[in-house]
N, C-alpha and C positions, 0 to 999 in steps of 0.2 A: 536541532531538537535537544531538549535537556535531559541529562540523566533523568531515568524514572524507572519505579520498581511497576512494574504489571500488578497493580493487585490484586485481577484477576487469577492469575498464576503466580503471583508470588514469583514471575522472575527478576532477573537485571536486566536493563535495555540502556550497552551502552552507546554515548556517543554525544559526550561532553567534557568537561574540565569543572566539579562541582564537591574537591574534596571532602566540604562541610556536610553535604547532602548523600554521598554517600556513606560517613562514617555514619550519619544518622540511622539510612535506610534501610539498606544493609545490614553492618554491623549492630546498629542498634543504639549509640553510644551519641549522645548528646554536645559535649565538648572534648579537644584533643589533651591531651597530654602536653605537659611541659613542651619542648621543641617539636614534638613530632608536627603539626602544623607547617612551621618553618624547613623541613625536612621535605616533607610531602612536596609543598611551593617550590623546593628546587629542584628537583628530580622531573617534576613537571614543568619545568620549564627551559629544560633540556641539558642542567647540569649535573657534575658527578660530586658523591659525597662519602665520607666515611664516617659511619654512624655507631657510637659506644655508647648504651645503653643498658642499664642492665637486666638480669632477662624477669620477664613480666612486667616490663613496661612499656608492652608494646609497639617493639620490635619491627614487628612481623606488616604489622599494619604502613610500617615509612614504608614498603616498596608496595605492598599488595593495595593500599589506595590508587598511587600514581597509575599500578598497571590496569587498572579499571579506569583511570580519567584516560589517558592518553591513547592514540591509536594505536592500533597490533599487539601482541602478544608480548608480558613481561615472563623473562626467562629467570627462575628461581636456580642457582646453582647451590645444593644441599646435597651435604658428604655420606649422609643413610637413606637408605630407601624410607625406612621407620619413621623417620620424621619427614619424609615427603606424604606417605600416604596419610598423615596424619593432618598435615596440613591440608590436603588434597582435601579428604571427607570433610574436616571443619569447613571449607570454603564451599562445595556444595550442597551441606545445608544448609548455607547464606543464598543461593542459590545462581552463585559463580559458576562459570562454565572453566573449570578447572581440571587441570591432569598431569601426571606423572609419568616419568619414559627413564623404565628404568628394568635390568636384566631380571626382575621377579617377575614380568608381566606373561601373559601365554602368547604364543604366537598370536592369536586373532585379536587380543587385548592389544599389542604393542601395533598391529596394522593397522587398526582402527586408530588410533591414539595418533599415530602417525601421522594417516591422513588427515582428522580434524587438526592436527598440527598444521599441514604442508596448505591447510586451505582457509587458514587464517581465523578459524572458528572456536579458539581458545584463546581467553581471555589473559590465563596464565600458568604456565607448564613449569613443571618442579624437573630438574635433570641430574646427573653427578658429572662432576666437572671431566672425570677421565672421557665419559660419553659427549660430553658440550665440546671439547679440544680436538675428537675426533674430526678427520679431514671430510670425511661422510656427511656428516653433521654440520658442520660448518659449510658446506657446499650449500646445504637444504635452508641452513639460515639466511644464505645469501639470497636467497628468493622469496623471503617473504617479511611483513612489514612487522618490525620488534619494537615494542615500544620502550622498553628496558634489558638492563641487564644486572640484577643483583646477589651479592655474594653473600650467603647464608655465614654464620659461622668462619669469619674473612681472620680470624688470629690462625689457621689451617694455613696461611702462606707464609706462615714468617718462621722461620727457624727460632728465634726467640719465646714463638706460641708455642705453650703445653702441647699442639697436638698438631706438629707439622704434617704436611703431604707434600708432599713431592708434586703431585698433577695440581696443585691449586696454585701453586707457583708459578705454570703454563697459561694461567689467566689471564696472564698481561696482555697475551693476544689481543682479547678482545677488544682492547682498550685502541689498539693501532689497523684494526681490523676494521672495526664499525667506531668509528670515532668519534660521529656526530649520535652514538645512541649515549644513553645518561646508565651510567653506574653506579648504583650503591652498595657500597660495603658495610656489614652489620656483624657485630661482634656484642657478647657479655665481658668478654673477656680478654684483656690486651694491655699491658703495662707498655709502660715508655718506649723500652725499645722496639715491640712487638706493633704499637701502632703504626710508627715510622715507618717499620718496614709493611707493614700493609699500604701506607698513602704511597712510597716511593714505587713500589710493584706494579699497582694501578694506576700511578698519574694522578692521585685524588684531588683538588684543590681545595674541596673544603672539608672539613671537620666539627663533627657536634658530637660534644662528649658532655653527655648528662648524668653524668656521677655513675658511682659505682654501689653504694649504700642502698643494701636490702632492710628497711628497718624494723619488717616485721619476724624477721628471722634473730633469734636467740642462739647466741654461739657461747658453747660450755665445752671445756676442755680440762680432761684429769689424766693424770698418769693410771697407767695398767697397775693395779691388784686385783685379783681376778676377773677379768673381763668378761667373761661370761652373766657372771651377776651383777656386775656394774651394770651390762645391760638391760637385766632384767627388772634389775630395781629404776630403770630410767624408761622401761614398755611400762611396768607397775603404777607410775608414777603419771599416766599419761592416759587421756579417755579411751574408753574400748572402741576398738571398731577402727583406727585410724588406718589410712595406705603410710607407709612409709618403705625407706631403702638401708640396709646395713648392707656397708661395703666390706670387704674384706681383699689383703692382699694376694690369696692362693686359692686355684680352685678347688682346692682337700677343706680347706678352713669355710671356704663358702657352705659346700655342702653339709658337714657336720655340723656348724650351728645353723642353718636351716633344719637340718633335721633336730636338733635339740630343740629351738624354738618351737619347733612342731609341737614337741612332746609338752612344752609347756603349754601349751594349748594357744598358741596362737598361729593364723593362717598363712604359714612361711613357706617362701618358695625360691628354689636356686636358679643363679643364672651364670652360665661363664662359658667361653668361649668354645669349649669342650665339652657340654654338653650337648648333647642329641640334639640337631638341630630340630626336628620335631617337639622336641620337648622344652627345645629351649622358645621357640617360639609362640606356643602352648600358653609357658609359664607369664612370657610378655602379655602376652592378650586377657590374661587372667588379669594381672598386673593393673590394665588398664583399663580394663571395661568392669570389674567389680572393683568394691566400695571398702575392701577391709582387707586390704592384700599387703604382706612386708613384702619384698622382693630381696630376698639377700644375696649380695653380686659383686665381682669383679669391674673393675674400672670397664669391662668389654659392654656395661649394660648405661646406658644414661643420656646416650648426648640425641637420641632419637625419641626420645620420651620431653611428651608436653603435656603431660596430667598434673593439669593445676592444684588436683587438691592433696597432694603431698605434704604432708603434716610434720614429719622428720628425715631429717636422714643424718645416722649412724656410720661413725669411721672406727670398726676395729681395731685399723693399723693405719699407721701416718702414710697419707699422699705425699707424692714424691716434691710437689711445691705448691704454694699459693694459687696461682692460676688454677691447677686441678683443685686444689679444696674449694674454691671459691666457684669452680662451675658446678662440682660434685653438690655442693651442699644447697647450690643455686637452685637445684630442682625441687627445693623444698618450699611452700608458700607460696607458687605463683600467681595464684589468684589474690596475692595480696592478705592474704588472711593469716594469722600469727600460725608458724615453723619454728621446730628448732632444729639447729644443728649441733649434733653433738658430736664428743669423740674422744677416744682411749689412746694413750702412745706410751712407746719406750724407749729405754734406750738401744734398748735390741732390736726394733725400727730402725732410730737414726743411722745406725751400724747396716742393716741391711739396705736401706736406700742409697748408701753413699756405695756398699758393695758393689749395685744394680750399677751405678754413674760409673763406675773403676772398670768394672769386665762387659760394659756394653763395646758395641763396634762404634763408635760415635768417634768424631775425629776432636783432635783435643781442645780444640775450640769449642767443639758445644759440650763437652764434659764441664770444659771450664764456664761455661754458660749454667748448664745444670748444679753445679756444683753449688754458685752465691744463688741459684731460684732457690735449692735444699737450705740453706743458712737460713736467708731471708724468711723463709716459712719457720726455721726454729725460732726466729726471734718472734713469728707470731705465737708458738707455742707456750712460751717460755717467759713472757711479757708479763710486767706486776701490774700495768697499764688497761685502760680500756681496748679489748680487742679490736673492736671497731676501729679503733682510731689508727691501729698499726694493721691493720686486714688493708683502708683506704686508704693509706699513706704507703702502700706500696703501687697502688694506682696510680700515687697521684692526687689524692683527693682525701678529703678533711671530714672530719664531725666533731663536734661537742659528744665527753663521756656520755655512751651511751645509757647505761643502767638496763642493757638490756642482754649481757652477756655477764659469767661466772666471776669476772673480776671488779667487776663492776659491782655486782652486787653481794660479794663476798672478796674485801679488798687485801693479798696478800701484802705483809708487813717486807720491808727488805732491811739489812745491816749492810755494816762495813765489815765486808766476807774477805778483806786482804790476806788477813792471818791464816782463814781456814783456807783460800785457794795456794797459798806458798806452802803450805801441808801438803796439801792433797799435790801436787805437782812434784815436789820433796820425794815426798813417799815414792810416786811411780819411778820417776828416777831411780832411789835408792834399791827399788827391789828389781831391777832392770828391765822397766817395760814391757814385759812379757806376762803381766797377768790380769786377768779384769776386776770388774767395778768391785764385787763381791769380797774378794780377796783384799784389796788396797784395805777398803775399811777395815778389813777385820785388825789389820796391824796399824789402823791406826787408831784402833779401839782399845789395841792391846789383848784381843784373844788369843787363848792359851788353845791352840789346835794341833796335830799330829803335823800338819801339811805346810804351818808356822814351822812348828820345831824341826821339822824335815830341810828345809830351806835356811833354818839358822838366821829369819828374820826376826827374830823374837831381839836380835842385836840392835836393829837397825836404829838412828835416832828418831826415827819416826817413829817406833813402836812404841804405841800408846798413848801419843800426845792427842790425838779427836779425841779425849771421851767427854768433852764438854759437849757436844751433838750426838743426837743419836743418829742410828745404823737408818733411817729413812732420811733425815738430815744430808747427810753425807751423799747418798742417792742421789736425793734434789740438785748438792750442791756441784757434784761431777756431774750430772745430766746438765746440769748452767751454762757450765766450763768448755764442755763437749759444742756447747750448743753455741758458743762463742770460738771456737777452733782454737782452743786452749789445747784439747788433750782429741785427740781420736780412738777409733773403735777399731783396730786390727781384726777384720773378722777373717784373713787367711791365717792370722795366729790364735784363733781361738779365741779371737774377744779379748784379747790382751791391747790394755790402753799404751798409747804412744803420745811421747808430747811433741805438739807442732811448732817450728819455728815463732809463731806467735806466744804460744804457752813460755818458750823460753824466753822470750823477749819480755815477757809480763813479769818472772824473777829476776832478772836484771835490771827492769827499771822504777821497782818498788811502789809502782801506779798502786793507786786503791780503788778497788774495785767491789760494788752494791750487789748481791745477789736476792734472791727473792727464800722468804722463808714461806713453805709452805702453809696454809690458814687451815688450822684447825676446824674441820668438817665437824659442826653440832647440830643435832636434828634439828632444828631451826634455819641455818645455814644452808644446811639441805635440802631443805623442803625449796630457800629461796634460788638456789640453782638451777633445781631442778624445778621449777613451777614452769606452769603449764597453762598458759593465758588459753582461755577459751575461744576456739575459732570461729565458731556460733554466736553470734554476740545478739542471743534475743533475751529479752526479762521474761517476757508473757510468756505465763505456760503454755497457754492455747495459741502463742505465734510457734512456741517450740514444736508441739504436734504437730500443726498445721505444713509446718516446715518439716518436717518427718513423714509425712503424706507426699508433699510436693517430690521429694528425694523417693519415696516409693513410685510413682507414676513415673517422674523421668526414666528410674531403671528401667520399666516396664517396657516403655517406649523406645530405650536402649537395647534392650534386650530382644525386641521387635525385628527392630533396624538392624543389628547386628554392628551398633555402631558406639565408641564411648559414650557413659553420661555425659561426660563434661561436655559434649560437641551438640548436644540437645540444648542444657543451659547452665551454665557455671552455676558454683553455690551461691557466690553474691547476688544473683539474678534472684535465684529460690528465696535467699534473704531478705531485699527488696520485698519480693510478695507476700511475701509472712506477714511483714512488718504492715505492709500498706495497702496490700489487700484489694486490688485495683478490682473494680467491680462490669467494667465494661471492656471489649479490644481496642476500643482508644484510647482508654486510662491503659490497659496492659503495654498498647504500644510506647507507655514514654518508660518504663520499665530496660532501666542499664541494661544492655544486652540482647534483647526483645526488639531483630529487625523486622521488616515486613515480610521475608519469605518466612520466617522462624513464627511469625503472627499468626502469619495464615495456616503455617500447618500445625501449631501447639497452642494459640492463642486459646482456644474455644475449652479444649481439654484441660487445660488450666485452671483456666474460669471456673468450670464446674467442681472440678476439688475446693479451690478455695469460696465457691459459694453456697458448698454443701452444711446443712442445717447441723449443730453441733449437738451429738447424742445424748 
């Protein structure tokens, strides 16, 4: 019998092999995505794969098709509850017989769950891997028919991955366990070393790696001058109403500019690890089910969150490396629709992240690990370069200038900074390494200060010779140097700069060395960094409303359910309709997004907004 949806009931009825006809039915979606096709075909056909994709391109879909073609039950292994039950609901109003087994459930939830587990009546169940490895568990999966096994979030086993575990690492099992079941491993996020050690862990034999490039995401990056206002001039800048995320590195800092934000009148709300777990859960749900939320939050909030229509996301304070900026700011634009990523740093960042790597328990292998992830991420920082092009060239992977980030379309200028770095390294020297950024400059500006003349550096041959650069010059030009492991950040001595074997080695070998001069920021300039491509992309006014209607009704109907808008219908879905206005449920049914369970239960209520007579 061939896959078919009941039209009746709008449900699935499986019990085929008909990838194409599902993605239709179901999901709604007419043709596959680059590889994913190719992906799907081998998982069903009983091989293991490791799949790099990056996220919002449909990920989720290379295991959750196969576990619908193939017999028995595909096993979703995912590291937060939050992102299981989020998958869970989307998948049952597809109308999947789908569930979660996880320590949030009540007792009569988890026995029930169980059961349809143990009696082969779920199609496909989301787990965390510490509960999948137990001996328990593993006994119960011995007894019944699995059609998969896929690893969510698969850079979680590599020591090299931003966000090791320890229990994801025990997955091998599976691999020697149930050997003839097919594995996929699914990552956003995974540089060279970190894939190998995902394939060598699993056994993986094959590999599809479809880039890394978000193109609709806009990456702007400035030094801190008051950051406060930087950010507000960059919310100001930007349409009202949007969801977005500002990270921050301390839970004191989350909460305070949440609460300031507040006061500027926008809908901000904290999240960190220490907050009231009541309230912190509260603020998620809020987060995700209304339409005009900032959530301002610790690294503790993000990787369980699939709200596509995240518009920004804001970094206070520098991530610790590349990977985490690139999954943090990955949350922004998943629906495909223009994000930006922006963000403020210092040097009192770089200085405190390397602190973080020095007094962690880490054994000195992965400090040494974390130590070139920190570098590598300042030379994305610090780059005169298109970001894009050094963000995916640490993947692995290439673009043509993109024109769609701060360098790009505000091109800083660089010189031959030899002279000024044999200064500046001079200087720290001569005043013995013991004092920071602040200070160096000022003698080598030649100010006449109490704290100079105290110190009797006002001798030194340094003092005075910068003043062809000014006192922000000189910032730039040590923040460069730092960021090249020229000079370091002593923050057990008070932020007093030290020079590194490297730094000395650069005045001994009389190399010449390019730094970047910072581009003079002119309201023109600014407007073009900070612009803000419209994520609406409708001309007509009356598609505009129309589409302001449609975004009313789904909340309604979210708000009903008790369930995200987005899980009713993505804004491209709404867009689609705006634009084209399908006037019957057959025309709605070819509508991106618009499967037959989602037909039958919204198709009709659709309809009637958009065929409502214009007043």
């Amino acid at each position: 019998m061939e896959n078919v949806i009941d039209k009746t009931k709008g449900e699935y009825i499986k019990d085929s092999i008909n990838p194409a006809y599902i993605l239709s039915s179901i999901f709604g979606y007419d043709h596959f995505r680059e590889e994913q096709e190719d992906i799907i075909n081998t998982v069903i056909s009983g091989n293991s794969c490791c799949v790099l994709m990056p996220t919002g391109s449909g990920k989720s879909l290379c295991y959750q098709i196969p576990a619908l073609c193939l017999n028995g039950t595909g096993i979703i292994v995912s590291p937060l509850i939050a992102l299981m039950q989020d998958q869970v609901t989307a998948l049952k109003e597809l109308g999947v017989k789908a569930a979660a087994i996880h320590s949030a459930l009540d007792p009569a939830q988890l026995q029930e769950t169980m059961a349809d587990f143990k009696a082969g009546e779920l199609d496909i169940v989301y787990v965390a891997p510490e509960r999948l490895i137990n001996d328990n568990f593993l006994d119960i999966i011995d007894h019944i028919d699995i059609a998969l096994f896929a690893i969510d979030e698969a850079h979680c086993i590599s020591q090299w991955g931003h966000d090791f575990r320890q229990e994801y690492r025990q997955l091998s099992l599976l691999r020697t366990r149930y050997p003839d079941v097919p594995c996929i491993a699914v990552t956003a996020t995974a540089d060279a070393p970190t894939r190998k050690d995902i394939i060598d862990r699993l056994d993986l034999p094959k590999t599809y790696l479809s880039g890394f490039d978000r193109p609709n995401i806009t990456y702007n990056v400035a030094i801190k001058n008051n950051p406060r206002q930087q950010l507000l001039g960059f919310l100001k800048a930007r349409p009202k109403g949007e969801s977005g995320i500002v990270y921050c590195l301390s839970r004191r800092k989350v909460e305070e500019t949440a609460a300031w934000l507040s006061n500027q009148g926008y809908n901000a709300l904290p999240y960190h690890a220490r907050l009231d777990k009541n309230i912190r859960a509260k603020n998620q749900e809020r987060f995700i089910k209304d339409e005009n939320v900032i959530i301002v939050a610790t690294i503790a909030f993000g990787m369980g969150i699939n709200k596509p229509d995240v518009r920004f996301v804001a970094h206070l304070d520098l991530p610790k490396n590349i990977e985490a900026y690139y999954q943090e700011t990955g949350r922004a634009g998943r629906d495909g629709l223009p994000a930006t990523a922006w963000m403020v740093y210092s040097l009192q960042d770089l200085a405190l992240q390397r602190q973080m790597i020095e007094s962690s328990e880490s054994s000195e292998d992965q400090k040494r690990i974390e130590r070139q992830k920190l570098n590598a991420f300042l030379g994305f920082c610090e780059t005169a370069t298109c970001r894009r092009q050094v963000l995916l060239h640490y993947f692995d992977d290439h673009c043509e200038p993109c024109n769609n980030c701060d360098t790009c379309l505000n091109p800083p200028k660089t010189f031959d900074a030899t002279t000024a770095v044999q200064k500046i390294i001079s200087c720290v020297y001569r005043s013995g390494q013991m004092f920071g950024t602040g200070y160096v400059i000022d003698i080598l500006l030649g100010k006449d200060s109490d704290r100079i003349q105290n110190f009797g550096h006002q001798n030194l041959s340094t003092y005075g010779i910068g003043k062809e650069h000014t006192q922000k010059e000189w910032q730039s030009f040590i923040r460069q140097i730092v960021a090249r492991n020229f000079l370091y950040v002593d923050m057990d001595a008070h932020g007093g700069l030290k020079i590194t074997d490297q730094g000395l080695a650069f005045l001994k070998s009389k190399e010449n060395i390019q730094l970047r001069l910072e581009p003079k920021i002119t309201r023109s300039s600014s407007r073009a960094i900070n612009k803000t491509a419209p994520a609406i992309s409708l001309d007509k006014e009356e598609d505009q409303e129309l589409f302001a209607d449609l975004k009313a009704l789904r909340l309604s109907i979210a708000k009903e359910n008790n369930i995200p808008p987005y899980v009713v219908f993505h804004d491209k879905t709404l867009i689609d309709m705006a634009k084209n206005r399908p006037s019957t449920l057959e025309k709605m049914s070819l509508v991106p997004g618009v499967g037959q369970s989602k037909l039958k239960k919204y198709g009709q209520i659709f309809l009637s907004v958009i065929d409502k007579p214009s007043p």
